[in-house]
Structure formats: structure tokens, C-alpha cells
N, C-alpha and C positions, 0 to 999 in steps of 0.2 A: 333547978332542973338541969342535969347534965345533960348533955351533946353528946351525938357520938359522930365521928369521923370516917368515914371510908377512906384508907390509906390508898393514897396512889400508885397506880402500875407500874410497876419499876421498868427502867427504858431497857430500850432491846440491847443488848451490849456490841458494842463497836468491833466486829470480827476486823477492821483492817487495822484495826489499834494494837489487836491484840497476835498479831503474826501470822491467823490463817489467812492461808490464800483463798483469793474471792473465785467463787464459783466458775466456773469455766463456761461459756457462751460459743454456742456453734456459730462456726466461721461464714460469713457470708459465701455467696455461693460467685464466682467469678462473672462478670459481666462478656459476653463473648466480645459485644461489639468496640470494646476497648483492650481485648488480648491482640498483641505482638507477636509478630516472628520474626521468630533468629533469621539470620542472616543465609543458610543456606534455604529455608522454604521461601522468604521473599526473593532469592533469584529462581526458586524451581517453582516461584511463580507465575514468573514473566510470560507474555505472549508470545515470545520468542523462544523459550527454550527448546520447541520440539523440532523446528525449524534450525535451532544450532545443532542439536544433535543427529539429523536429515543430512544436513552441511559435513558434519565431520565423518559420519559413514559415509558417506555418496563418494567425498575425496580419497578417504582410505583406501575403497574399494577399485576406486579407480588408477592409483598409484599403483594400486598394485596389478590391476586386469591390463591395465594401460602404462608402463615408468614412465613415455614417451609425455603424457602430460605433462609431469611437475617440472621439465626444460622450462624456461622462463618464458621465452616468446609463446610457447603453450600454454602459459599459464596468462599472460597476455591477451592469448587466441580467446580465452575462457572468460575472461574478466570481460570481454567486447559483447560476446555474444550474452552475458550475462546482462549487460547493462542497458542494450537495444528493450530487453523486457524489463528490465530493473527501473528503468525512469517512468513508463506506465503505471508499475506495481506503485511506484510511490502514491501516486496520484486514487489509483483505482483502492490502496488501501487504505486511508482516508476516509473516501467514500464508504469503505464498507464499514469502517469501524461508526460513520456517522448513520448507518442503518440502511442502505441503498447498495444496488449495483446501477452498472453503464456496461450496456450489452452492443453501443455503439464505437466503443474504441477504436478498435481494430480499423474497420471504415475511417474513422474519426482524423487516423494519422494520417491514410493515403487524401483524404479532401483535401484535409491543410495541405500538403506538399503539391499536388495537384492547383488548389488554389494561388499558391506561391508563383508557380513552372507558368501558368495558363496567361495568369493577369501580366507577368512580366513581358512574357513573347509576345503576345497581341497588340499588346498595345507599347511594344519597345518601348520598357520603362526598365529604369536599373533595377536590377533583381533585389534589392534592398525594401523596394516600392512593393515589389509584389511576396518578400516576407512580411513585412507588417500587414498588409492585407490579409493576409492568412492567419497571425495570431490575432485579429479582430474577429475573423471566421471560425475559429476553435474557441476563442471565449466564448461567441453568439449560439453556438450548438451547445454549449455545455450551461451558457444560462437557459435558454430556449427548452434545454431537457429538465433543469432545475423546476423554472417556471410553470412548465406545464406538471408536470410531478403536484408540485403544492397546488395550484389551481384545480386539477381536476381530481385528486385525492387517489390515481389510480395508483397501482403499485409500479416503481419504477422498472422491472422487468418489463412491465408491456409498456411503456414509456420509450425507454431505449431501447427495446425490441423494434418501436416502429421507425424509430430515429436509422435504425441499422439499416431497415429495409429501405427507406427513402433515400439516406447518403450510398448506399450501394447501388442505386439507380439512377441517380444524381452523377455519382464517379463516370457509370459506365453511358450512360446516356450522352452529356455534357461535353466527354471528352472527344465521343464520335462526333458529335454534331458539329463542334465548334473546330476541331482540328481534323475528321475524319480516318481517326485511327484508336487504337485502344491505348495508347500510352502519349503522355506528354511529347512536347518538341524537346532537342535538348537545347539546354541554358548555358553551356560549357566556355560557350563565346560573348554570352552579354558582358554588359558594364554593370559590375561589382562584385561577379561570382566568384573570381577568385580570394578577396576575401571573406565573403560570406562560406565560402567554403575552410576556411582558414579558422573561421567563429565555429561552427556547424560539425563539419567532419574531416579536420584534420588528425594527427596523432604530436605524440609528443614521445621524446625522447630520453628515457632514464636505464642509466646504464647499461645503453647501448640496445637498450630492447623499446621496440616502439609498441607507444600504451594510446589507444584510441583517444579522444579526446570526448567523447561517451561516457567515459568512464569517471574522470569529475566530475561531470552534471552530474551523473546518478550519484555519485558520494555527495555532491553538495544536494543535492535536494533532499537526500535520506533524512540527512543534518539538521535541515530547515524545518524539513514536514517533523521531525523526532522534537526540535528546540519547541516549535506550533503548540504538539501535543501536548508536552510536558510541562511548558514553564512557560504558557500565556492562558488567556482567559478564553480565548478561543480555542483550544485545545478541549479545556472544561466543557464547554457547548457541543463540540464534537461528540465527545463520550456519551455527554448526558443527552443529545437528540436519540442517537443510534439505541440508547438502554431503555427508553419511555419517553417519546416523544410529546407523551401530554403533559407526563410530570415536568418534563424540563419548562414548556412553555408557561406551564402554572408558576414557576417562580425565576419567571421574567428572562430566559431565555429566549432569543429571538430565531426562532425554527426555520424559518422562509430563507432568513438571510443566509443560516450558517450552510443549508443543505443545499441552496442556489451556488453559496462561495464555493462548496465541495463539487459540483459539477463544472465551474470554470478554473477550478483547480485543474481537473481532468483534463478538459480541454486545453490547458496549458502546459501540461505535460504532453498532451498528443502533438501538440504544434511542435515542441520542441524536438524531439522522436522525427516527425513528418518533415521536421530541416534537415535533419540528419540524411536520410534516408533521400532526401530532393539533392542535396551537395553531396555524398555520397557517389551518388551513382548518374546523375546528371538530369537525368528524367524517370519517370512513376509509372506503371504500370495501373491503370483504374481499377484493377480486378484486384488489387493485392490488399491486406490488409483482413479479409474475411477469416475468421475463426480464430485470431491473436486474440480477441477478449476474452475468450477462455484463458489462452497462458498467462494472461494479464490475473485474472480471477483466481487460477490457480496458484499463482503464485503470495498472491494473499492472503489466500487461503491455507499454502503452508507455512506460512510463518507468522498463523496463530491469528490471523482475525476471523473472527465469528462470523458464520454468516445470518445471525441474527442479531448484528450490530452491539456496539458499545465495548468491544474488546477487541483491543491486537496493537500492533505497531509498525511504525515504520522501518525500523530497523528488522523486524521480523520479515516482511514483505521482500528486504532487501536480500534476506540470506533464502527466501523462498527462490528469487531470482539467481542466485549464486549457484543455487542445486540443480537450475534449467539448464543456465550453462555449464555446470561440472557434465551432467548426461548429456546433453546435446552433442559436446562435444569429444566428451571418454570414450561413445560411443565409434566417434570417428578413429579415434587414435587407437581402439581396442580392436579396429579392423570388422565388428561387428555389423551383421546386417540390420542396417538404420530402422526398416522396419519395426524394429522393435524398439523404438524411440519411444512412440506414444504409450506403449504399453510399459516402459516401465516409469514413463511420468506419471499415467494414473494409480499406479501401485503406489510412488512414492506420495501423492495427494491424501491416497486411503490409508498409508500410515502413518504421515505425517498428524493428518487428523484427529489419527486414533489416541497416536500420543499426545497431543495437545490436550485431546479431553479427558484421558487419564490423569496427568500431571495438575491438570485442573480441581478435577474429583478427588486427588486425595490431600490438593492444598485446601478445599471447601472444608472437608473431615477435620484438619485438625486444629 
């Protein structure tokens, strides 16, 4: 009986054996969260750029409304008054990039300096004694604002709203009672004030044009708070409190400490400011001080921090402070009626802004 066979299926034949090209496969589709930018969008990304370009119109404009500025000791003049708010901003922009304002600054500076003036003359102690008393005092307001902030969960606006109103009754209260007048005694004659004034508010001499001695603090701290942000881990915490403060804490960021350390940040920038301003000019006036946390604010605001935290920089905060003093003071040397000081800071605020969240919106786009 024969068999019969089903012959096998012959195999499929080998197309890359045989030269054609294999079928062509659609291209994955790019992953966003790992595309790069060139190098001109990650600078016209920075939190700074709108703030540079604020800086280099504001100057322009004023070289030209004003040549009297770009003389060197003018430019000098500009750098001082620039850096009086510039050491604040440092401090107050920090804070805002970690999610917070401090509505008590302003106050903040004339206590310390007042605390310094008060403690030394009463009780005839070298004026050395009654600085460190005072940056023990500006730490203690700035954690005391910190601490109650996390404890009572309220928002820091009405935190350092209440901080303002009580150190401004404290200033003016304190200093009638205790000395009977509205300003400090002068310190021009204790033991230690002339160097302490020599640390505080002297100048320094480069090429023949004298440069506040203001003016390094604010460059070193720019320095410090930018080295903080960038290239420590506490920098990291900064950002990530200010952008989601639940997320950061869910992976193990520590919120209490970094937003307490940002408030006697503050305060150690106001002590600093509040010596200046105490060797300076010998003695403080209690009333002074009110409504600089706005230029403090604004100025961190023009150079690009958020004010719903997790963006900006320090080095932006500083050229916000550059554009205070380029108007504060063009406007002097332009012969202009000053009046119109404030009014053209808040224009430059509202377009500084504008620009920021433009340059931002079209680096998100691409």
C-alpha cells in the first residue's frame, strides 16, 4: 500500500539576503522631556534676562537724557544707591523664589540699627556690643516670622504684615520712651565706632573715584546667594519648596528648616543694611524704613522671580536693584521733576514682568 506525502511549505525567502531593503518603520515620536536647547534659548531662558534687558534700556536712555551720569563718580553715585536696595533684594529674592514674601523689611532694617544705637548708649558698652545684639535681633525676627509661618499654616503676607505693624510700634514707641525723642542718640563718640564704621560704611578708593564700601557686600552676597542656588543642595530645596511645597516634602525635603533658614537669611541682610545706615549717618530716625519693602519686592520682582515661587535668581534681583539706582538717580542728573520717580518704577515693574512672561511663554512652546 503506498503512502502519500504532503510536501512542505517552502520557507519564506530571506528579503535581506536577497538586497531588498527592509520595510521602512515610522519614526518614534521625540520624547519632550529629554529635548535640549541650543544655546541661545537656554540663555533667553534665564530668570534674568528681562531684567538684563530693563538694565540696558534704562542706561541707554539715560546716557542719553542725562551724559552727566556715565562720569565715573556718577556712576559711582548709582552703584551706592543701587546697592542700599541691592543687599535686601538679595535676601528678599531667595525668599520669593522659596515661595514667601517679608512685608517687614523695611522696619526690619531701622530695628537692627536702632537696636545697635540704643543698647550701646544706655548702657555705655562699645558699640561692637550693641552690633552683635542686633544681628541676634534680625535673626530672631526672621526665624520668629519663619516659625510662626509653618506653625500656624497662615500665608506669609499676613505673617509679616503683622511682624511690620508691631516692629513699627516697637521702633516708634521704644525709642520715645527709653530716650524721649524720635530718633536715636548719636554713637559718633563711643568706643569702637570708628571702626565699626570703617567695617560698615566706609568707601574705598579705585582710580581715584571713591566706591561705597556697600557695594561689595551687595556683589559678595549676589555671589553667595547665586553659588547657594546653583551648586548646593540647599539651593535644590529652595526651588523645590517655592514650586510644590508638598511634593518636595514627600521626598524628604525638609520645608520648616529651609523656609525658616530663608527668613534669617532676610534678617541678616537687614542687619547688614541697618549697620550701614547706623555708621553712616551716626543715628536712625524710628519712623524710617516704612514702605522700602515694596522696592525690596520690586526689585525681585524685576529680575524675574515669580511671585508664585520656584523661579528667579539672584543675580536677576541684583540687576532689578541696578535699574532702581540707574532711575533714582538719571532722574536727578536729568534735572527731572523727582515726582515722577515712582511712576516710572512702576511702569518699569509692569514691563519688566511682561517681558519675563513672554520670554518664558515662548521658551515653554518650543
Amino acid at each position: 500500500m503506498s503512502s502519500t506525502r504532503t510536501p512542505a511549505a517552502a520557507p519564506a525567502p530571506d528579503r535581506s539576503s536577497s538586497g531588498a531593503p527592509p520595510t521602512p518603520t515610522a519614526a518614534a515620536p521625540a520624547d519632550e522631556r529629554v529635548q535640549t536647547r541650543g544655546p541661545l534659548g537656554a540663555f533667553l531662558a534665564r530668570p534674568e534676562i528681562g531684567a538684563l534687558v530693563g538694565a540696558l534700556v534704562v542706561a541707554v536712555f539715560f546716557a542719553v537724557a542725562a551724559p552727566s551720569i556715565t562720569a565715573p563718580q556718577s556712576i559711582s553715585t548709582v552703584l551706592y544707591g543701587a546697592s542700599t536696595i541691592g543687599i535686601m533684594v538679595v535676601g528678599v529674592s531667595l525668599l520669593m523664589i522659596g515661595g514667601e514674601f517679608d512685608l517687614s523689611t523695611g522696619v526690619a532694617v531701622i530695628t537692627s540699627a536702632l537696636t545697635a544705637s540704643m543698647f550701646s548708649w544706655y548702657f555705655a558698652l562699645n558699640v561692637w556690643v550693641g552690633v552683635g545684639v542686633a544681628l541676634a535681633v534680625s535673626l530672631l525676627i526672621g526665624f520668629v516670622n519663619g516659625w510662626l509661618l509653618m506653625r500656624t499654616k497662615l500665608p506669609s503676607f499676613i505673617v509679616t504684615l503683622a511682624t511690620f505693624l508691631m516692629l513699627t510700634g516697637l521702633n516708634l514707641a521704644l525709642t520715645r520712651l527709653i530716650g524721649g525723642s524720635v530718633s536715636s542718640p548719636s554713637i559718633s563718640t563711643m568706643d569702637g565706632f570708628a571702626a565699626a564704621k570703617a567695617i560698615f560704611a566706609s568707601s574705598v578708593s579705585i582710580g581715584g573715584v571713591e566706591v561705597r564700601i556697600t557695594v561689595f557686600y551687595w556683589i559678595a552676597l549676589v555671589a553667595i546667594a547665586s553659588f547657594i542656588l546653583l551648586k548646593t543642595k540647599i539651593g535644590n530645596w529652595i526651588f523645590a519648596v517655592g514650586g510644590d511645597e508638598n511634593a518636595a516634602r514627600a521626598v524628604g525635603v525638609p520645608v520648616a528648616r529651609t523656609k525658616i533658614g530663608l527668613f534669617m537669611g532676610v534678617g541678616l541682610c537687614g542687619w547688614l543694611l541697618g549697620m550701614h545706615n547706623l555708621f553712616a549717618f551716626d543715628s536712625v530716625q524710628s519712623g524710617e524704613g516704612v514702605g522700602n519693602e515694596f522696592l525690596y519686592i520690586i526689585g525681585a520682582v524685576i529680575g524675574g522671580c515669580l511671585l508664585t515661587g520656584g523661579f528667579g535668581s539672584a543675580i536677576g534681583g541684583a540687576l532689578g536693584a541696578l535699574i532702581f539706582g540707574i532711575a533714582s538717580r538719571g532722574i536727578v542728573y536729568a534735572e527731572w521733576n523727582p515726582d515722577w520717580f515712582k511712576f516710572f518704577l512702576g511702569l518699569m515693574l509692569l514691563l519688566a514682568t511682561i517681558v519675563n512672561m513672554y520670554v518664558r511663554k515662548r521658551i515653554e512652546r518650543k
